[in-house]
C-alpha positions in Angstrom: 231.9 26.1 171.8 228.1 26.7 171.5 225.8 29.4 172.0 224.4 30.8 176.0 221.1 29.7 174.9 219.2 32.7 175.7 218.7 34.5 172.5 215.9 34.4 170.3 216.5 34.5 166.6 213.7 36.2 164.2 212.5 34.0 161.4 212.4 37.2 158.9 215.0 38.2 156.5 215.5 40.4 153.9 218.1 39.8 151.2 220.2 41.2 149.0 218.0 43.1 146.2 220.4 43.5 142.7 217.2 45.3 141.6 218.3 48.4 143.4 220.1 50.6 140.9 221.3 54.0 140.7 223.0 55.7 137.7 226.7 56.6 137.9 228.6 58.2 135.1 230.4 55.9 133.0 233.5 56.4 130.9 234.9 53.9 128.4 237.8 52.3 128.6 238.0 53.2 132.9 236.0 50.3 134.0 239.1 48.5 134.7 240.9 48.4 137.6 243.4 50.8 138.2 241.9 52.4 134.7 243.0 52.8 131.4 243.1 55.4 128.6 239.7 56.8 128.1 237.7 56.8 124.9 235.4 59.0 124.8 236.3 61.1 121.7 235.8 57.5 119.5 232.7 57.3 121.5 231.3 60.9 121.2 231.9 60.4 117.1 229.8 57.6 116.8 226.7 59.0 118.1 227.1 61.9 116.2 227.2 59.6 113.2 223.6 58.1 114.1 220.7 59.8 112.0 218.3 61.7 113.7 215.6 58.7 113.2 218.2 56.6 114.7 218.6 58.6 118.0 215.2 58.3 118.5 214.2 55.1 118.2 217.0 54.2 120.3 216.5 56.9 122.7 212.3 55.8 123.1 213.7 52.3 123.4 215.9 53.4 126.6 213.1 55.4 128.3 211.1 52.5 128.1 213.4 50.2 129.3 215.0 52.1 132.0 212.5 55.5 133.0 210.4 53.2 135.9 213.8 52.2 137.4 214.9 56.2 137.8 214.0 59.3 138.9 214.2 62.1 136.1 216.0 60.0 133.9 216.4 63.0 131.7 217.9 65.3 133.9 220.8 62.5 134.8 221.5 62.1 130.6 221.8 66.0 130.7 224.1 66.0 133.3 226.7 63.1 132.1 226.5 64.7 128.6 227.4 68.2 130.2 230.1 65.9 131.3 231.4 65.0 127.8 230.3 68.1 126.0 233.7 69.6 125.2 234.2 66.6 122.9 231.2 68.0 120.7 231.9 70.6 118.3 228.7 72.6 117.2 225.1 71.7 118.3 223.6 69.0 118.4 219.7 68.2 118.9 218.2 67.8 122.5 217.4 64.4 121.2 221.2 63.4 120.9 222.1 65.4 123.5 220.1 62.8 125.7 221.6 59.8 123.6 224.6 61.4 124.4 224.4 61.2 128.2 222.8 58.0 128.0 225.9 56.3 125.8 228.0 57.7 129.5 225.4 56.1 131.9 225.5 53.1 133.5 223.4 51.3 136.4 225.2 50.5 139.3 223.3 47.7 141.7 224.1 48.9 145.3 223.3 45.4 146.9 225.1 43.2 143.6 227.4 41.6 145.6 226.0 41.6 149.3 224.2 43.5 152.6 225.6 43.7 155.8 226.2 45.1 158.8 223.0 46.6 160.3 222.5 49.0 163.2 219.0 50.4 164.7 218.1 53.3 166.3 214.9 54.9 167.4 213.5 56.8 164.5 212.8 61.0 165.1 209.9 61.0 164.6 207.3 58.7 166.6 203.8 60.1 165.5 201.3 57.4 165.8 203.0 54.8 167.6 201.3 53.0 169.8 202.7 53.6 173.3 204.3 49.9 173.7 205.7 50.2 170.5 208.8 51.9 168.8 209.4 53.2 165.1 212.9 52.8 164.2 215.7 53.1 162.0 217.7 50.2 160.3 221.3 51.4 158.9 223.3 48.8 156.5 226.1 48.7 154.0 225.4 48.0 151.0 228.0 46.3 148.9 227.9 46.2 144.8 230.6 45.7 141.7 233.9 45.9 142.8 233.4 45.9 146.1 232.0 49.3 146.3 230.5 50.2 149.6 227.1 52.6 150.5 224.8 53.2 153.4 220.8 52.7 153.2 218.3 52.9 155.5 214.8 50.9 156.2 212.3 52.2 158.6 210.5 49.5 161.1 208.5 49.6 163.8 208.0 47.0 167.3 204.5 47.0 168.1 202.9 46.3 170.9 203.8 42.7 170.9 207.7 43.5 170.8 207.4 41.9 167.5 209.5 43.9 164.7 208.8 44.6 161.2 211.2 46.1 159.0 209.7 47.5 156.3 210.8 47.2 152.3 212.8 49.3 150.5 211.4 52.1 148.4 211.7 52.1 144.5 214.3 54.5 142.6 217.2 54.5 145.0 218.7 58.0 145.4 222.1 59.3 146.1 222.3 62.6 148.1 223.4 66.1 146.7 226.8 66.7 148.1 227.5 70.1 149.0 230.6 71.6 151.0 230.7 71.6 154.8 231.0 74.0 157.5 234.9 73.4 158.6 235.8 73.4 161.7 239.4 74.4 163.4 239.4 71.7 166.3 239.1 69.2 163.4 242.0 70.1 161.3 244.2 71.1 164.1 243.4 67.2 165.2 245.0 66.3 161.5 247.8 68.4 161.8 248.5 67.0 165.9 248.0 63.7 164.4 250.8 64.3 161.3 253.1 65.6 163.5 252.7 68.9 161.7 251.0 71.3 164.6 254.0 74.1 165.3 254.2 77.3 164.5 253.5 77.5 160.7 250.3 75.5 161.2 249.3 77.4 163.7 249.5 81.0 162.0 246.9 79.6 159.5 244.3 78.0 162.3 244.6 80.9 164.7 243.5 83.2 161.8 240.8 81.1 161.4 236.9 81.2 163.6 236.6 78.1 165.1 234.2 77.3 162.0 234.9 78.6 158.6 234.1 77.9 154.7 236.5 76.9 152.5 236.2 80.7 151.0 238.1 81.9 154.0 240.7 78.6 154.1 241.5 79.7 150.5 242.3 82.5 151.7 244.6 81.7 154.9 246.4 79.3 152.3 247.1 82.1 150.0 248.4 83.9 152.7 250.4 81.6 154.2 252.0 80.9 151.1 253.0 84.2 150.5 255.0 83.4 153.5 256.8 80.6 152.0 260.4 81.9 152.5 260.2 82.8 156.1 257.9 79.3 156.8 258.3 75.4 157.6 256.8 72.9 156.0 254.6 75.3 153.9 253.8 73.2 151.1 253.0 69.7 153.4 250.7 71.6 155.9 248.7 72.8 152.7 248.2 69.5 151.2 247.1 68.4 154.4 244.5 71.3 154.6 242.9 70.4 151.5 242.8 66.9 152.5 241.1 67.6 155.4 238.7 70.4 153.7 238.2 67.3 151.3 236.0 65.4 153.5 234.0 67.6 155.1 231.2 67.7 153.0 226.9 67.6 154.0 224.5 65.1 152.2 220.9 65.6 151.8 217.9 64.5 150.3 215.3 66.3 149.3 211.8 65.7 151.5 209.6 64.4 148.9 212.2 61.0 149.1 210.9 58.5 151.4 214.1 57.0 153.5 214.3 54.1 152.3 215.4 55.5 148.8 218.3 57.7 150.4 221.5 56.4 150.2 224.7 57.6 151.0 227.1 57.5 148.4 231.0 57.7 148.4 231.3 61.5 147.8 235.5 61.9 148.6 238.5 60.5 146.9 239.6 59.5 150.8 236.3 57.0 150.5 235.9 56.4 147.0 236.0 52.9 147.3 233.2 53.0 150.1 231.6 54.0 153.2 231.8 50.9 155.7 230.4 49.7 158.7 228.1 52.9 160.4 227.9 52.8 164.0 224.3 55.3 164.5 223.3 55.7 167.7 221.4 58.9 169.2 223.6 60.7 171.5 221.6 62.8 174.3 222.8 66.5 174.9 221.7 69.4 177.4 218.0 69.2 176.5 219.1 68.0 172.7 219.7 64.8 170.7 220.8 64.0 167.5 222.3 60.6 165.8 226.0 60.5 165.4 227.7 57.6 163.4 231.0 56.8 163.2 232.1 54.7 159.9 235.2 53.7 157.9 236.2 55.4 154.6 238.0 53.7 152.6 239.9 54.4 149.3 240.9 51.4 148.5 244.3 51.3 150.2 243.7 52.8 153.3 241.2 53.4 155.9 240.2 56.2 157.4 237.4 56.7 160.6 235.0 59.8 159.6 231.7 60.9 161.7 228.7 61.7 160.7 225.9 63.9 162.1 222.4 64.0 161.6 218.6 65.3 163.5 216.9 64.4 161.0 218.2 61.6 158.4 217.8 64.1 155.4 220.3 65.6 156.1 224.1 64.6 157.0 227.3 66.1 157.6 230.8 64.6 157.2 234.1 64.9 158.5 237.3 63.0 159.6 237.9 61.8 163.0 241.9 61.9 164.6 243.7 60.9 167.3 245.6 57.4 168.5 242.4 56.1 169.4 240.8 56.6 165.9 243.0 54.5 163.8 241.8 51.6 161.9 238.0 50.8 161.9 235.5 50.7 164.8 234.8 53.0 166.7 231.9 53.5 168.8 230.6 56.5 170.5 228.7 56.0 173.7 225.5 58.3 173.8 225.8 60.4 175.7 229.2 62.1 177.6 230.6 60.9 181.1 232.3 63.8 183.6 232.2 66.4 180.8 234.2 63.9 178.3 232.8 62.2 175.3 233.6 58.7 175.0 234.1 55.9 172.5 234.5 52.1 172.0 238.2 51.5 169.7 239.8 48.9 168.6 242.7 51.1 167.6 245.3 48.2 167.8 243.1 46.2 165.5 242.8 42.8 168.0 241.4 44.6 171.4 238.9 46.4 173.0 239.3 49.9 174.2 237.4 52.5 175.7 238.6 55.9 174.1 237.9 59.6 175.7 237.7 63.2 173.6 237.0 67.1 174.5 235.6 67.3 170.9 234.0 64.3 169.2 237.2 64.9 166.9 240.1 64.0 168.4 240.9 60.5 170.6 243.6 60.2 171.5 243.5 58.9 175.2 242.5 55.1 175.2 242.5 52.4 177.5 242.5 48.7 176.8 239.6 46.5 178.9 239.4 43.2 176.9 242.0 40.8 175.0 241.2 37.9 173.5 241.2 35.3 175.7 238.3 32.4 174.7 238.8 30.2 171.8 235.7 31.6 169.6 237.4 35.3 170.0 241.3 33.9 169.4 241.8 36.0 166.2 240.6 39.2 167.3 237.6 41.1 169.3 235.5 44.3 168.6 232.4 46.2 169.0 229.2 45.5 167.8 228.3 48.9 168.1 227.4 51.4 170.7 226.8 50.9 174.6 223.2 50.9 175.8 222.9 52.2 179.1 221.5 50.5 181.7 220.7 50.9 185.6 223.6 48.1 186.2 226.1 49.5 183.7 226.6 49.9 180.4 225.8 47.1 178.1 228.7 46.4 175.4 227.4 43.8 172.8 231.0 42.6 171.2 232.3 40.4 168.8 234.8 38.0 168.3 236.7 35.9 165.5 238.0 32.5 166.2 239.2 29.3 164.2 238.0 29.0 160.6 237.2 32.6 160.8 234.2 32.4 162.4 232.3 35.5 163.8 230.3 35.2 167.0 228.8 37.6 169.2 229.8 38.7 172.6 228.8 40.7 175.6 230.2 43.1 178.4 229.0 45.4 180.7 231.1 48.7 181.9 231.2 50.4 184.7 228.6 53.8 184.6 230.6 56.6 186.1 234.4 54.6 184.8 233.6 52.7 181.9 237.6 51.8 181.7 236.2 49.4 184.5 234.6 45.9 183.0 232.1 44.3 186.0 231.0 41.5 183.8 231.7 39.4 180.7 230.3 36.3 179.1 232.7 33.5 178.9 230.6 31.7 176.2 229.0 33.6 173.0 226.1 34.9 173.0 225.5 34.3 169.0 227.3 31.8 166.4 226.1 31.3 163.0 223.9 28.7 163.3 224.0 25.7 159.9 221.7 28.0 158.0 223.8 31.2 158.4 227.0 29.8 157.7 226.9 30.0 153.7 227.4 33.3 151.9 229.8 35.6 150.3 232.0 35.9 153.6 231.1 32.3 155.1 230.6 31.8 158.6 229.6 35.3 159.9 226.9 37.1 162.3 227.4 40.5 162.7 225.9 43.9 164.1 226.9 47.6 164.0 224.1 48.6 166.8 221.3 47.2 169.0 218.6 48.8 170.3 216.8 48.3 174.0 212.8 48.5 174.3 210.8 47.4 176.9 213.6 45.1 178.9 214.3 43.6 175.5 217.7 44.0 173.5 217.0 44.1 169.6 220.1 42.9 167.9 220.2 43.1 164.6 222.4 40.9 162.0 223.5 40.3 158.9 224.5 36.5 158.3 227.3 35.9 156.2 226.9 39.5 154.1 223.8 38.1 152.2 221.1 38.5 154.5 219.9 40.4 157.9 217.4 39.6 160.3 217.5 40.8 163.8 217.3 38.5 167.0 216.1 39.4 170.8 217.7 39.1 174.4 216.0 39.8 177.5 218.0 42.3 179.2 216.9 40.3 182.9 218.6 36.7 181.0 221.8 38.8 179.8 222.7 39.9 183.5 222.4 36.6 184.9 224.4 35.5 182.6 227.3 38.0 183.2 230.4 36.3 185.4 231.4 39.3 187.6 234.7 40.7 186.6 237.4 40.2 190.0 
């Protein structure tokens, strides 16, 4: 089955780039899967056994090797040999201090093994833009050694020609400073609904509880509540599930002097450890407000998990967990703005179909509605999203994906009703995108995919990475894509 015809494919890429590193504390003897006994002690003793003309000749050699690659080199060897220090006994020089932290350092090359995944929004901030053109954001996962997953940004901007340039990356990646969150109630009463845990002994610990709190005052409501273990149910399984859930809430932000191309956003919880997958941005409009909202999988390397995040301003982000039927596996996609009062999502909660999904809270979806099964032979295996609806005077406008023989990704289309998006008017019976001969090769072979397009000026920008090694973008007009829709009976 081949392509509609009617989309134009960029002739820029970027590529993967193994030359962007951050540092990442590094034990001996853990590297391996599933780990091993540490040894750091044997470690710690041999530097100490270095002369003091030693350490620094070897410590000179790394800053010149290493310090144009970093950002305050120094302060990150301080800070992984604060992490080792109860191994020293007695002082030691600043000199082998750093040596120290340096021997527990190691680079860690975000894009090593492959880039994927892309989404665009418009950017904030649109000072000196001409007026046909558009800055924007491009969001992408970044994947390095063992399969390790992060989010980084590249800013771009369509001038005047509808031509887009995405611009490069900046040097000295950096990794946001994780501090905790603001909790909220309606979020871990979701959990508790969701584990089957939400009577009365839950309930004496939320409804003591603002509907947003710090984990100060959740400390506290545990300690109370387990004071009242005797005369309680389930005491000790509704607290694990409390600090589970206080676990990923957590805020990442970057400090303004960091352009965004150098942000990244780095596995921060044990429940995504193993990465951060697949963000959906898109900017959601409020009462006389907007901000971007993205939904993307954690996952720990066993399971997965769905967790939102929220952002005005990309320096800033908060994280929590997302609940509810509608929630489970990966996927989810939240429409930008509500519809009668409801916010409302794209799922794929039974891991084959697509759903539209509906929520009081942006926390909890649990009411769902399947509109599309697979049905054409390049979308046999499995459909999905490709990110969020764009709304347009006909309907919304769902770009979708599909998997068919020889695991093959294409891309899709729909388009929703406004006021009942439960209610699909049109579909493509053909793909809109396959990978053509030269996308076809890569770490996962015979892929095009997108986590988010972006409508200027009649025309749909989609981007996409090809077969996790490269992304480019590609261009629909939105008057072609209608006609091509077969109304829905």
């Amino acid at each position: 089955m081949s392509e509609l015809g009617i989309v134009l494919r960029s002739k820029k890429w970027f590529r993967a780039d193994t030359s962007r590193v951050i540092t990442r504390l590094f034990i001996p003897g853990q590297e391996l899967v599933g780990g091993s006994e540490s040894r750091t002690t044997e470690t710690v003793q041999r530097v100490l056994a270095l002369s003091e003309n030693e350490v620094a000749e070897v410590l000179n050699e790394l800053y010149e090797r290493f310090s144009t690659r970093h950002e305050n080199l120094e302060a990150v060897f301080e800070e992984h040999a604060h992490q080792v220090s109860d191994y020293v006994d007695g002082v030691v020089s600043a000199q082998r201090r750093q040596l120290l932290g340096a021997t527990f350092t190691n680079e860690f090359s975000l894009e090593g093994a492959a880039i994927c995944n892309p989404s665009l929004v418009a950017h904030p901030d649109q000072t000196g833009v001409s007026p046909n053109g558009l800055r924007v954001i491009l969001s992408y996962r970044c994947i390095g050694e063992g399969h390790v997953s992060s989010i980084s940004f590249r800013t771009g901007e369509i001038d005047d020609d509808g031509d887009l340039e995405i611009g490069d990356a900046g040097p000295c990646p950096v990794v946001g400073t994780i501090n905790d969150g603001v909790l909220k109630r309606e979020v871990f009463r979701a959990k508790l609904l969701d584990a089957g845990l939400s009577g009365e002994t839950s309930s004496s610990v939320l409804n003591s509880l603002s509907a947003r709190f710090t984990p100060l005052e959740l400390d506290a409501a545990i300690a109370k509540l387990e004071d009242q273990s005797a005369t309680r149910s389930n005491v000790d399984k509704i607290i694990g599930l409390l600090c589970s859930v206080a676990s990923c809430c957590y805020v990442a932000s970057f400090d303004d002097s960091t352009d965004l191309s150098q942000r990244v956003l780095w596995p921060a919880t044990m429940n995504e450890s193993n990465g951060m997958e697949d963000a959906r941005f898109v900017q959601f409009h409020g009462e006389g407000s907007s901000k971007y909202l993205a939904s993307y999988t954690a996952y720990n390397g066993r399971t997965v998990n769905q967790q939102l995040l929220e952002t005005d301003d990309f320096k800033t982000f908060r994280s929590s967990p997302l609940a509810g039927f509608a929630a489970k596996n990966k996927g989810l996609s939240i429409f930008p703005r509500q519809i009668a009062g409801q916010f409302v999502a794209l799922s794929r909660h039974d891991r084959e179909s697509n759903a539209v999904a509906f929520s009081s809270n942006l926390h909890r979806w649990n009411r769902v509605s399947t509109i599309q099964v697979p049905r054409y032979p390049w979308e046999m295996i499995q459909l999905g999203n490709c990110g969020s609806p764009i709304e347009l005077p006909e309907g919304w406008l769902v770009i979708n994906h599909g998997v068919g023989a020889m695991r093959t990704y294409g891309l899709g289309a729909l388009l929703l009703d406004l006021d009942d998006p439960t209610k699909v008017i049109g579909f493509l019976d053909r793909p809109l995108m396959l990978p053509e001969a030269s996308e076809r090769d890569g770490y996962v072979p015979n892929v095009v995919y997108s986590c988010g397009s972006l409508l200027h000026r009649g025309a749909l920008y989609i981007p996409f990475g090809a077969n996790d090694q490269a992304i480019s973008y590609a261009t629909v007009q939105i008057s072609d894509l209608l006609a091509a829709f077969i109304p829905a009976v």
